[in-house]
N, C-alpha and C positions, 0 to 999 in steps of 0.2 A: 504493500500500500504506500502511496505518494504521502510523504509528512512535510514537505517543506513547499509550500505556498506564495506567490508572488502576493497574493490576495486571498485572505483568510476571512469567511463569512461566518457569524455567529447565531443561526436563526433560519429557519426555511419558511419562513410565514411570507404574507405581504410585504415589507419591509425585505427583508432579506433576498429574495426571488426577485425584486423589481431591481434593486440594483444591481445583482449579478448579469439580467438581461441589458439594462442600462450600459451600465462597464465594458461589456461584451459588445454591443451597437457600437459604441465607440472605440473598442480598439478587440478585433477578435483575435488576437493573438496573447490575449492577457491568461495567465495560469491561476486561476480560482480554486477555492475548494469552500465548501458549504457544510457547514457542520449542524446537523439535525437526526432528531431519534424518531420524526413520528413517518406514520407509514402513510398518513390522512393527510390532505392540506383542506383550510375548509374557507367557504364564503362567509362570515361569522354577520356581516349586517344583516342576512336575510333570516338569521333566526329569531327578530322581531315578528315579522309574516307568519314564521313556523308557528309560534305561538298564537298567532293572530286566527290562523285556521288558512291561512291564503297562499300558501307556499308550501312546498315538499322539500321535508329536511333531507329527501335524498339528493336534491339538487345543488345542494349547500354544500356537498363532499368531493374531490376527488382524489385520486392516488397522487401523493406527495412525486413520486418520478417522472409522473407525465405531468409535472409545471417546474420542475427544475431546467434551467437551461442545458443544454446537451452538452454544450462546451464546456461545462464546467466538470467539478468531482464533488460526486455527493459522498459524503462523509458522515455515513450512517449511525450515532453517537450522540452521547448529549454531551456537552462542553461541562466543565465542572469546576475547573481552574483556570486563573489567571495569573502567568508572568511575564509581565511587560516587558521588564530590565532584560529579559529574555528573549522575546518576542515569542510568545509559545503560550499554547492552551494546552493545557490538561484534561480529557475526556473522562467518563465517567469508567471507559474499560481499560483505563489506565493508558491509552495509547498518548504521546504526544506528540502535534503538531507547532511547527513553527512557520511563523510569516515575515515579508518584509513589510507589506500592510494587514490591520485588521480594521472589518466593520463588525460592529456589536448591534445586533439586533432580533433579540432573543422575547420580545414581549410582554407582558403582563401576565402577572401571576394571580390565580384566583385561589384567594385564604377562605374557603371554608367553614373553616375549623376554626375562624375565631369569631363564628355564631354558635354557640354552646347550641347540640342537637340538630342541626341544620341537615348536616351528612347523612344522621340515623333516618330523618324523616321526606328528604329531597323526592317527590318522583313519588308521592302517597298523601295522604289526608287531607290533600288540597293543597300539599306545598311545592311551589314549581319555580323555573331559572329558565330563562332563557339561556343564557351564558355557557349552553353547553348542547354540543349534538345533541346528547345525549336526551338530556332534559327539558329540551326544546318542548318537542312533542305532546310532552303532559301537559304542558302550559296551555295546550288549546282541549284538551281532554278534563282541566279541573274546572275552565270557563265555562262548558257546555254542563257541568254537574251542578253548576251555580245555580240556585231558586231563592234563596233569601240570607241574611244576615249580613256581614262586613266581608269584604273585599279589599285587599290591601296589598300595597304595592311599596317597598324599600328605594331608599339610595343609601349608600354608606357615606360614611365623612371622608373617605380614603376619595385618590384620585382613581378613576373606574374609566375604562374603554368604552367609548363612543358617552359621552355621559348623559344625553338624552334618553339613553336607552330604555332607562328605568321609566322614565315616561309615556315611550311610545306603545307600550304593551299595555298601560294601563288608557290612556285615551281608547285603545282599540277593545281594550275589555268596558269600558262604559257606553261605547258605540255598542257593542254588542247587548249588552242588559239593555239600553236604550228599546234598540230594535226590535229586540224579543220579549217587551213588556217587562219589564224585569225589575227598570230602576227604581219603582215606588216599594219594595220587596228588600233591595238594597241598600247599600252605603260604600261608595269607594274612597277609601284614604288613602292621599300620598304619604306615608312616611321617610321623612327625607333628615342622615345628617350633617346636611347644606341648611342653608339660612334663609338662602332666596330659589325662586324656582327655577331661574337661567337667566347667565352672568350679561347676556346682553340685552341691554333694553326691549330695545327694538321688537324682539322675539319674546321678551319675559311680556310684554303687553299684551301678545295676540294670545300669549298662553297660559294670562292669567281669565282671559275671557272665555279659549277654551274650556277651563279646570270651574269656571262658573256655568256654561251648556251644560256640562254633566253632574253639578253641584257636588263636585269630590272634596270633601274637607282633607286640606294639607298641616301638616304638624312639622314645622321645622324645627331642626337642632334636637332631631328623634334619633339616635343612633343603635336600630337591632342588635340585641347581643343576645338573645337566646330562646329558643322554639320548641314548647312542647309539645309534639305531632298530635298526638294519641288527643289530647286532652284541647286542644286549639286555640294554643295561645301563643302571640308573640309578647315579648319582653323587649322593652325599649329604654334606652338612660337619655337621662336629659337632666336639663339644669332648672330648681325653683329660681324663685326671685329671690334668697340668699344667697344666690350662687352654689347649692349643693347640689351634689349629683343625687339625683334619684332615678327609680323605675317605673316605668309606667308599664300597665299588664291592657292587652287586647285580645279580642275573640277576633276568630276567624272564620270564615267558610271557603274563602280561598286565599291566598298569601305567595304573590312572585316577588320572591328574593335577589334581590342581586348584591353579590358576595362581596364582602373587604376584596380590596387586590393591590398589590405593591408589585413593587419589581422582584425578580427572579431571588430566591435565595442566593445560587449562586452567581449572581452580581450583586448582591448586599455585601456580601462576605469580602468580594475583592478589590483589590487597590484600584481598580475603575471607578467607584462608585464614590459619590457625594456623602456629604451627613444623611441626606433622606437613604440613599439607597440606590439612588438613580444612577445610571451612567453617568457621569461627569462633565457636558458636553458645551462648547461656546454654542447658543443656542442662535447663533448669526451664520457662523461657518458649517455647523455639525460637528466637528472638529473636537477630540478630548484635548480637555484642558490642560492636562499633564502629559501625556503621549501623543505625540503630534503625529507618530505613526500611526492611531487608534483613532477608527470616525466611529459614529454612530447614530442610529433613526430609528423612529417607532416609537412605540411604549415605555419601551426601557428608559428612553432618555432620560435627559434632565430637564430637556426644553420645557417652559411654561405654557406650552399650550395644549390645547381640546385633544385627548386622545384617542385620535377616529385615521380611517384610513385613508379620509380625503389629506389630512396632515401629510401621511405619510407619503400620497402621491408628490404632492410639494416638498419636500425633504429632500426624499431623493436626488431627483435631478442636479439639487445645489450640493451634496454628500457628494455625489459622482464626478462634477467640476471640479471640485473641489480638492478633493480624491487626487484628481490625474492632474492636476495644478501642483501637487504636494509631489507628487513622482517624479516630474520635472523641476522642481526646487523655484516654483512663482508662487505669486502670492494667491492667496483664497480670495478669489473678488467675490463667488457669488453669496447670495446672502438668504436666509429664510428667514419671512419677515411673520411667522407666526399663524399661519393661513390652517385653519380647521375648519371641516365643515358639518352642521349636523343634520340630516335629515327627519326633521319632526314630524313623524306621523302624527295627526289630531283625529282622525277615526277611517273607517273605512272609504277609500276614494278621496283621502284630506290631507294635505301635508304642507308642511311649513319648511323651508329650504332655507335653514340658517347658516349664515359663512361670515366672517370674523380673524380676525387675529390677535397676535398678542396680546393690544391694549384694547380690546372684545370692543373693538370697530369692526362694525359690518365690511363686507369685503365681499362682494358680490358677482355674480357672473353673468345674470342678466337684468333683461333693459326692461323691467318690473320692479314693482314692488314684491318683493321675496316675505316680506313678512304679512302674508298673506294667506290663507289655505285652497291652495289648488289641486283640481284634480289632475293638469299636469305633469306635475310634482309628483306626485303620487306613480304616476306612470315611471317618470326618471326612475325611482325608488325598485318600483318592483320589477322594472322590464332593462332599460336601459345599463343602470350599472351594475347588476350582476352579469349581461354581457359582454361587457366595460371592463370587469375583472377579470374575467378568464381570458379573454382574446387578445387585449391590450394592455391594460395594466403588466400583467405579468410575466406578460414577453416586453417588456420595456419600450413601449409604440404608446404610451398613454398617459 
């Protein structure tokens, strides 16, 4: 097996796969190697839909070999170590590889486990995630069992991938009680522990008039820590007006969860990572801040913005200039200037096309009004860019 790398990739997801195709368009004689352990690559925004009833989680999946680039070396393994001063990764079957460059882009990790019973009860009693092939599915199977009581929907305090997300399942679960007689029977809660419902105006407007269409009562600075399936109750801390942490106890009849998530254990643990945990990244260049050999995009980062994988289409391109600017010893001109985008579903055929940057200024791509709910939008969402992803995105054309 090939151990030494012109270009070492850390990560086969979105991120990873787009700039190996990218690198490759631009110079196909370059020697890659891709270091990944799963066998699946997946569409991960349409499992909103999945759960919604309007999409097939088998669509969301393909074989991780048929989206790596040919030209590369897949390097079937999980990365486990970092030594820079080295230029070398340590794999999880103890193999090691070394580079003269590395990208890090290994994604977001979903903590579980730091909802006390979450794990025991995921995928039964009404408790569902979209946040996983897996678990997808049940999300539109505990909405169809729904006839009466609370209906509740999570955000954690953590930073969480696509972070609309936790919303757009619950708009499509009130659309659904809506249409099936359902909502006078009901009560949908946001429990969210964030403050506000979304960081940009613009968007927090139209979506605080949505969250009033379907009269959902929101409880900010609610942070879920523990779920008793059997019995139907979520557990949430929050703070009185003396500033003490307390609990607040809720029933259920159905409950989508979306899990803590940080960066990867092992990028917390290594000399990459910041205080938080994050890759350590100039979030202008993508460029690690200490190893100027080491880029990095995605999730992992450090960069302060929206983690969705419109970011990550933006990332890249500037990682990859950037990249082969650093191999020739010029300077990093290009720049990310914080561009995420989120697509907010508000109910079945409705959607809100939020886009933004850093300083959560709108940043827009068409000549509309975007904070608006269309059924266009809508169309983008479910038809367009999951073709967008397979055909383009991922072969570096997008």
């Amino acid at each position: 097996m090939q151990t030494h790398f012109q270009i070492l990739i850390v990560g086969g997801g979105n991120a990873g796969i787009s700039v190996a195709a990218q690198l490759l368009r631009a110079s196909s004689d370059l020697k890659i190697g891709i270091i990944d352990p799963s066998e699946k690559h997946y569409y991960q925004p349409a499992w909103t839909l999945v759960g919604g009833g309007v999409y097939d989680v088998n669509k969301t999946m393909r074989n991780e070999a048929d989206v790596i680039p040919k030209k590369t070396t897949w390097i079937k393994d999980a990365a486990s170590e970092f030594f820079p001063e080295e230029n070398a990764v340590v794999c999880s079957s103890g193999s090691k590889i070394t580079y003269d460059y590395l990208i890090v882009a290994p994604g977001i990790q979903l903590d579980w486990d730091k909802v006390k019973g979450l794990k025991e009860t995921l995928g039964k009693n009404g408790v569902c995630s979209n946040y996983t092939f897996a678990s997808a599915p049940y999300t539109w199977e505990a909405l169809k069992n729904v006839k009466s009581g609370n209906v509740i929907f999570t955000n954690p305090n953590t930073p969480i991938k696509c972070g609309g997300a936790p919303q757009k399942i619950m708009y499509l679960a009130a659309d659904y009680l809506r249409k099936n007689g359902l909502q006078k029977n009901t009560q949908v809660h946001f429990y969210s522990g964030g403050g506000i419902i979304f960081g940009v105006k613009k968007y927090a407007d139209v979506l605080n008039k949505v969250i009033g269409r379907y009269g959902i009562k929101t409880h900010f600075k609610h942070n879920l820590v523990e779920i008793d399936g059997n019995q139907k109750i979520a557990i949430f801390e929050t703070q009185n007006e003396a500033g003490e942490t307390i609990r607040v106890k809720e029933s259920f009849d159905m409950i989508h969860v979306t899990p803590p998530q940080s960066a990867p254990d092992f990028i917390k643990k290594s000399p990459l990572a910041n205080q938080a945990g994050w890759v350590d990244l100039n979030k202008d260049t993508m460029q690690h801040n200490t190893y100027k050999n080491i880029f990095g995009c995605g999730d992992a980062g450090s960069t302060p913005n929206a983690k969705t994988g419109a970011a990550v289409r933006k990332q890249v391109p500037v990682l990859v200039a950037n990249l082969l600017a650093a191999m020739k010893s010029q300077p990093l001109e290009k720049k990310y200037v914080g561009y995420g985008s989120c697509p907010l579903v508000t109910g079945y055929g409705k959607l809100v096309l939020a886009e933004f940057d850093y300083n959560n200024q709108p940043m827009e791509t068409f000549p509309f009004n975007q904070a608006k709910e269309r059924y266009s939008m809508w169309l983008l969402k479910t038809k367009v860019l999951p073709w967008l992803y397979w055909n383009k995105i991922l072969k570096g054309t997008a």
